[in-house]
Each structure stands twice: as C-alpha cells, then as structure tokens.
LUMZANU-744789 format. One record per residue (C-alpha): residue number from 1; residue in three letters; chain; z, y, x. Coordinates in pm, 1 decimal. Example, Ala and Ser with C-alpha at 12.3 -4.5 7.8 and 13.67 -1.06 7.14 Angstrom:
residues 2
REC    k    r  c        zz        yy        xx
REC    1  Ala  A     780.0    -450.0    1230.0
REC    2  Ser  A     714.0    -106.0    1367.0
***
This chain:
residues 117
REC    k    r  c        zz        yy        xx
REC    1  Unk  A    -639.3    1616.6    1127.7
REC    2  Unk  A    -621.7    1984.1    1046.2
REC    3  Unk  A    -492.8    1965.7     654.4
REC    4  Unk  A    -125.0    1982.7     727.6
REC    5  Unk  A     -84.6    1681.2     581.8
REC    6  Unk  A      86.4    1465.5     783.9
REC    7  Unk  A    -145.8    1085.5     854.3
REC    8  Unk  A     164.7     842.1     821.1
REC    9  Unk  A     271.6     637.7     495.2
REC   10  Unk  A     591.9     792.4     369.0
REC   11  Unk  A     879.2     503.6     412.4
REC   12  Unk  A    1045.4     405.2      90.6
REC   13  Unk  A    1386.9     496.0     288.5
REC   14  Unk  A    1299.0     768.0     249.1
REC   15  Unk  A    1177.9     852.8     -73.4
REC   16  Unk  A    1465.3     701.8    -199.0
REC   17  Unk  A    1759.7     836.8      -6.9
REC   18  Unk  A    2028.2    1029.5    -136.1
REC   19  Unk  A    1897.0     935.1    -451.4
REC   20  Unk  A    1987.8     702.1    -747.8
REC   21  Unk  A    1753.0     405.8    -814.9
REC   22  Unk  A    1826.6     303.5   -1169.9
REC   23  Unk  A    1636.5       9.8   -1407.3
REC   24  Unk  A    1327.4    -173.0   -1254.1
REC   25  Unk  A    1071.5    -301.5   -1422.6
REC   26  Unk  A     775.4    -529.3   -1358.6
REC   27  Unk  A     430.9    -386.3   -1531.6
REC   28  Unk  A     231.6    -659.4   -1468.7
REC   29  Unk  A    -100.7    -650.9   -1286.4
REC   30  Unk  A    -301.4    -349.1   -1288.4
REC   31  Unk  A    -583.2    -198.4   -1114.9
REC   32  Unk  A    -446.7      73.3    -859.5
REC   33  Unk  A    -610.8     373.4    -696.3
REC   34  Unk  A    -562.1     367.6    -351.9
REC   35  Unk  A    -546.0     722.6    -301.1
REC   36  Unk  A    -202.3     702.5    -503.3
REC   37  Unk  A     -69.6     466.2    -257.0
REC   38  Unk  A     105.1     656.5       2.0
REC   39  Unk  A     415.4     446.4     135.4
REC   40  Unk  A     550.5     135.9     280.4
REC   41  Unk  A     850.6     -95.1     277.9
REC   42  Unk  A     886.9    -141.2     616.5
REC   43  Unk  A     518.8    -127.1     765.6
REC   44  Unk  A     520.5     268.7     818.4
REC   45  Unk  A     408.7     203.3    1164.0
REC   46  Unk  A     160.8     -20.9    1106.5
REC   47  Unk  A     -82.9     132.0     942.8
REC   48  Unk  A    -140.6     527.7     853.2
REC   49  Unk  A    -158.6     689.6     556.2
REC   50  Unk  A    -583.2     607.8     467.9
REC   51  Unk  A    -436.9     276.5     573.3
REC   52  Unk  A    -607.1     230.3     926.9
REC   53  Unk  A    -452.5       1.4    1130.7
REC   54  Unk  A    -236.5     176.4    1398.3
REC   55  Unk  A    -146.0    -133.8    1613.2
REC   56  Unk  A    -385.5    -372.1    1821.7
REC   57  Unk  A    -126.2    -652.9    1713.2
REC   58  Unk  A    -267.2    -628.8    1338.3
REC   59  Unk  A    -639.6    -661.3    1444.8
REC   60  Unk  A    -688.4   -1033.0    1384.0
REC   61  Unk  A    -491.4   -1057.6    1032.2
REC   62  Unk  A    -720.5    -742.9     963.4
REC   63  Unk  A   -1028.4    -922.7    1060.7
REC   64  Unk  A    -895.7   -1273.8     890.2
REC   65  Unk  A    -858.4   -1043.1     566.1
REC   66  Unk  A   -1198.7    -864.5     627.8
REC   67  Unk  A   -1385.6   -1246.5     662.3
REC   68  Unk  A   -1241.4   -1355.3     351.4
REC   69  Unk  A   -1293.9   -1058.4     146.7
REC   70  Unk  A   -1615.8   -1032.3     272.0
REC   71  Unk  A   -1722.1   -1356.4     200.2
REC   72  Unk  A   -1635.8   -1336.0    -165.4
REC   73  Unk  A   -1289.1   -1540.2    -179.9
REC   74  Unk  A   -1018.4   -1378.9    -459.3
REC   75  Unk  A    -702.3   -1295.9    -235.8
REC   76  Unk  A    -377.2   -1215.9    -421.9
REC   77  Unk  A    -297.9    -888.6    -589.3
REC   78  Unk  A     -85.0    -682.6    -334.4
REC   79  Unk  A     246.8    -574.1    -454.2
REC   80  Unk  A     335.5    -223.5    -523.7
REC   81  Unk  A     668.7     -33.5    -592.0
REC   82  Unk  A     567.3     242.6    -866.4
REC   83  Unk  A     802.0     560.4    -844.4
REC   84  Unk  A     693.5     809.1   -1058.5
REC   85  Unk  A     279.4     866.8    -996.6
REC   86  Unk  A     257.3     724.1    -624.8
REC   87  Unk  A     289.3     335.7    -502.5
REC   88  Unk  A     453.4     206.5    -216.9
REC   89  Unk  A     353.0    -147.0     -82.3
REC   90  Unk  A     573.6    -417.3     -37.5
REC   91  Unk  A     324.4    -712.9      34.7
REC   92  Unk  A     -89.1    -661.7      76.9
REC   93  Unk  A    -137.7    -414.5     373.1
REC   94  Unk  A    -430.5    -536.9     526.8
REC   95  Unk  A    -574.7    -627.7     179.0
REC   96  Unk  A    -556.7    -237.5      86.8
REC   97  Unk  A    -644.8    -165.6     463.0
REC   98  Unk  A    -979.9    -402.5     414.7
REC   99  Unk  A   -1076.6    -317.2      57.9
REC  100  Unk  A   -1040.8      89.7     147.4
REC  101  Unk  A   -1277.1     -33.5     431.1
REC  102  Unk  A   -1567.0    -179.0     293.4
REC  103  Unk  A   -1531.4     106.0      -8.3
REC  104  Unk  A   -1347.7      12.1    -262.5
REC  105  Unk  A   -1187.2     281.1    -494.3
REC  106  Unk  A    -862.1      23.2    -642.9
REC  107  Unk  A    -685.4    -283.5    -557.8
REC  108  Unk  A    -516.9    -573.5    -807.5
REC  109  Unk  A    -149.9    -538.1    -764.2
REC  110  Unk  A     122.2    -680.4    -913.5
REC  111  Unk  A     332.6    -350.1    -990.4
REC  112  Unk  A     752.3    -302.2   -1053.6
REC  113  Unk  A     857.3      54.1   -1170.8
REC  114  Unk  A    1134.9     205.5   -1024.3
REC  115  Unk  A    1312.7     494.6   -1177.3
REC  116  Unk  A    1470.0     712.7    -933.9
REC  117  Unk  A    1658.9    1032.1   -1002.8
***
C-alpha cells in the first residue's frame, strides 16, 4: 500500500508505554465503527490493520465465524479497550475480521474506557 500508513494493528504495548493508565471503566455495549478499531491485545500478528487474516493457522476459525454469521446466528459482542477515540480488541478478532468482510460498517462490543495520560 502506497498511503504511508503502515497495514498492521498498533499493539496496546505500545500505545500504552511509558505512559500512565489511570481509572477504567466499563460503557456497556455499543455499536462500534470498525474503522476506529486499530489495535490488538496480543493478536498484532494475526490479523492487519483492515483486519485480514495474516496467518493460514486462523483460516478455519475465520471460516467457522464466516458460516455462522452467515447463516444468521447472534455471536457475542467482541470486546474493545476504548483509549481516547480508537478501540483496541481484546476478544472478537475474527468476528470484526468476518463482519468487515461481508460489509458491515460496526460491530456489538462490550467496551471498557481506559484513561491514559
């Protein structure tokens, strides 16, 4: 890609090192764009930052995820770290990689606030 943007998901290392992480709260579930989700916990590897799958072991959880979405079935809101205007994901990779997939705009997610300074 020729944006200078770099194609990975930021690591919530980090965005958070060398600074202070004070109170956490949880917001409850919301409705999330997915273009303001640009980091992992862990998973940085896994999947790049539009949240295509960057390893051949993920392909059958993706298409597991993909069959069940597709087929109508509620999954479970992904969880999100909110710091400031962006999200990082803790739990739901695949379901954000599947539901960018097949089009969609947002994704349920159970979301905690972070304040860091």
């Amino acid at each position: 890609m020729v944006t200078g943007r770099e194609n990975h998901l930021v690591d919530l290392a980090t965005i958070t090192k060398g600074k202070n992480i004070g109170s956490r709260h949880y917001l409850g579930c919301q409705e999330v764009n997915i273009t303001k989700i640009i980091g992992s916990e862990g998973r940085c590897e896994d999947f790049d930052r539009s949240f295509n799958p960057r390893k051949t072991h993920n392909k059958e959880r993706w298409l597991n995820v993909a069959n069940v979405q597709l087929a109508g079935i509620p999954l479970p809101p992904v969880e999100l770290i909110q710091i400031n205007d962006a999200y990082v994901v803790r739990d739901g990779h695949h379901r954000i990689s599947v539901a960018k997939a097949i089009g969609n705009r947002y994704v349920d997610a159970r979301v905690t606030a972070w304040n860091v300074s």
